[in-house]
C-alpha positions, 0 to 999 in steps of 0.5 A: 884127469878125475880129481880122485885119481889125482888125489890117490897119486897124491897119497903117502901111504895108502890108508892116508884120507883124502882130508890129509892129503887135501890139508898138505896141499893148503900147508905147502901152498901157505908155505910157498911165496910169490917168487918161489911159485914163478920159479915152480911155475917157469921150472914146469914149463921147461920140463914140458919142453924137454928143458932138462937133464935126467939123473943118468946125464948129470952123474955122467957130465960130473964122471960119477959113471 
C-alpha cells in the first residue's frame, strides 16, 4: 500500500496534517513497552488466522441478543 494512502486512513479528521498524524504515531510508539508491543504483535497474527470473535458473537455467547 502507498505510504499516502496509508497516512490519509490514518487521519481523524480531514483537515489534520500528515505532521499530525506522523507526531501520533511516534507518541503512541513512545508509549508503548516491550511486552505490550509482543502482545499487539501475537493479537495481529490471530486476527489474521481468523483467531477471533466478532462483537455480534460475544453479545450472543453473554445473551445480550
Amino acid at each position: 500500500m502507498d505510504v499516502k494512502a496509508m497516512l490519509d486512513k490514518m487521519k481523524l479528521h480531514k483537515r489534520e496534517s500528515y505532521n499530525d498524524v506522523i507526531q501520533l504515531m511516534i507518541e503512541d510508539n513512545l508509549g508503548l513497552n516491550e511486552k505490550t508491543k509482543k502482545e499487539i504483535e501475537e493479537s495481529r497474527k490471530r486476527i489474521e488466522k481468523g483467531e477471533f470473535y466478532t462483537q455480534e458473537e460475544v453479545e450472543k455467547m453473554f445473551g445480550l441478543r
